[in-house]
N, C-alpha and C positions, 0 to 999 in steps of 0.2 A: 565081615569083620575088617578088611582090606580095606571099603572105604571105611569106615569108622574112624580107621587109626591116622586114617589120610585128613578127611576131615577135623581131627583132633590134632595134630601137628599142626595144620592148617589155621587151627584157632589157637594157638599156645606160641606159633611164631607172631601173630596179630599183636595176641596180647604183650605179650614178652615186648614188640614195636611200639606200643602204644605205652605203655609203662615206663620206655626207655624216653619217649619224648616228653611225656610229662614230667620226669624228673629235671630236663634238660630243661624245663620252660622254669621249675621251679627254683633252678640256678641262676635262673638269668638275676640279673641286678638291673635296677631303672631310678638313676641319683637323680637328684633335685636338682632344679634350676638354679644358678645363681647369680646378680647382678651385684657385681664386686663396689659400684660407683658409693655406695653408702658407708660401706666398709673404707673405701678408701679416703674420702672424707674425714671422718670421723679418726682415722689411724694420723693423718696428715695435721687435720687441725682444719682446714679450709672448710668444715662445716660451720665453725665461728662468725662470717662475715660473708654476706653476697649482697651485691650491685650489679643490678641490669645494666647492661651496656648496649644501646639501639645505633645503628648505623654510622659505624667506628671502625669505616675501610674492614674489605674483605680478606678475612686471613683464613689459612688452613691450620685448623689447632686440633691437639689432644692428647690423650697418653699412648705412653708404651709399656708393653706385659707382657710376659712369660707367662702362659696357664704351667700348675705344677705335677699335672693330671692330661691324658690326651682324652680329649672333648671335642664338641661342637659348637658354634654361636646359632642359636636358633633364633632369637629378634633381635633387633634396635630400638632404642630406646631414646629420644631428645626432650631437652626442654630449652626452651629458651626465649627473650623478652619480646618476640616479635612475630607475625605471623610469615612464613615461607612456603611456597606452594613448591619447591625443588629441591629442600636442602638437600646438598648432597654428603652421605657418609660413607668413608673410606677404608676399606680396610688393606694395610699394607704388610708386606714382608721387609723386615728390616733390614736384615744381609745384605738384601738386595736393592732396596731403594724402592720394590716395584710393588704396582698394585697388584692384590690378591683379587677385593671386590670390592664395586660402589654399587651401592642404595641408591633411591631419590625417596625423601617421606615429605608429606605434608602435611606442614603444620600451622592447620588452619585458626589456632587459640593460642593467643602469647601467652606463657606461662603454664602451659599444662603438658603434662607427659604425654609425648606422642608414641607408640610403640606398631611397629611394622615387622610380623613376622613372615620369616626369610627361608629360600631354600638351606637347608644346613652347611656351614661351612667347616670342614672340618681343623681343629687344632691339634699340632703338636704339641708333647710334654717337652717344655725349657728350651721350646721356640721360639723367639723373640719376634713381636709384631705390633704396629702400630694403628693406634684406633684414630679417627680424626673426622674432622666436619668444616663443611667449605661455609662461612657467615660470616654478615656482617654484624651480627648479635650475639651475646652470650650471657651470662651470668658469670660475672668474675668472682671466686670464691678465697679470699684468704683468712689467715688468723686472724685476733683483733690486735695481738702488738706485731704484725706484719714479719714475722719473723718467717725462716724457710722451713721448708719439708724434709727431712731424711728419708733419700731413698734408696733402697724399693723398700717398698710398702706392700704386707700382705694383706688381700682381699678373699679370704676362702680360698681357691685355689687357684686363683689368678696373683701375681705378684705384677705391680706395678714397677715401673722399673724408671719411669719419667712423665714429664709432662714439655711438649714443646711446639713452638708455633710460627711459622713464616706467614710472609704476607703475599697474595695471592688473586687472583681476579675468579668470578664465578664460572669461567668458561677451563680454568688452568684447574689442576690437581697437583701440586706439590708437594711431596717429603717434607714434612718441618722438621727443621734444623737449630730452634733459636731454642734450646733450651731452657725452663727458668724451675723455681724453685721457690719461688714467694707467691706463688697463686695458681691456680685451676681455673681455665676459662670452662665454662660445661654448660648447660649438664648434658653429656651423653655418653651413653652408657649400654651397655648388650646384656641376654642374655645367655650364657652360658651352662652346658650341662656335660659330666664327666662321662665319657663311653667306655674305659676300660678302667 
């Protein structure tokens, strides 16, 4: 009878563990990816007008975002009018000036989405950080009466906060500084997904 009651404790603390994790798996939440670059387009107006721009001195360009949500970026994403076998993409912290992480993708099709997915980098909620890409190519994107953008711009849960570009040589990684407001050189763009 001793063992019995031993063995049944035995099985009743199992079960009881086993019940407790399964409830825990079925809390868990797993959000959707998001790539904000369409959203912000479209919110901006610079989905209106693009011109490829081919071999037009090398500058570091892109935007700045606050995700609104703490996240992760799990790929990259480019396009743009020419083929690259190193672009390089940058991801920065803004406070600080300093680089978080660079990519190299290759993009071996002018004009097609290249996308390279990445160890996860994780984001702060109403961190500020800057996305950017070392070329001499882009897709310059504005309205058609050339008018500027209000910003920030919401993108799901990335808020865009600017767009800005220095000039640069392929070997240098610079912080852009030159702000503008009448265009988006791109496209590039991540994806993003909410962790908490």
């Amino acid at each position: 009878m001793k063992s019995f009651k031993t063995i049944f404790t035995i099985l009743t603390v199992a079960l009881l563990t086993f019940s407790c994790s399964s409830d825990d798996d079925k809390d868990k939440v797993t959000y959707n990816e998001e790539n904000p670059l369409d959203a912000y387009m479209a919110a901006s107006g610079f989905s209106q007008k693009a011109v490829d721009v081919k071999n037009s001195g090398i500058y570091e360009y892109g935007f700045s975002f606050k995700p609104t949500v703490t996240g992760k970026i799990k790929s990259l994403m480019v396009k743009i009018p020419d083929v690259n076998s190193a672009l390089r993409i940058t991801l920065w912290d803004v406070a600080t000036k300093t680089v978080i992480k660079s990519e190299t993708l290759n993009v071996a099709t002018a004009n097609v989405t290249v996308e390279k997915t990445i160890s996860p980098i994780a984001l702060t909620k109403d961190k500020e950080y800057f996305f950017t890409v070392n070329s001499d190519d882009w897709i310059n994107r504005t309205k058609t009466d050339g008018s500027a953008a209000t910003y920030p711009i919401v993108a799901g849960n990335i808020t865009i906060t600017g767009y800005a570009y220095i000039s640069s040589t392929a070997a240098e990684t610079i912080f852009p500084t030159n702000a503008r407001n009448t265009y988006y050189a791109g496209d590039i763009t991540f994806k993003f997904q909410q962790t908490e």
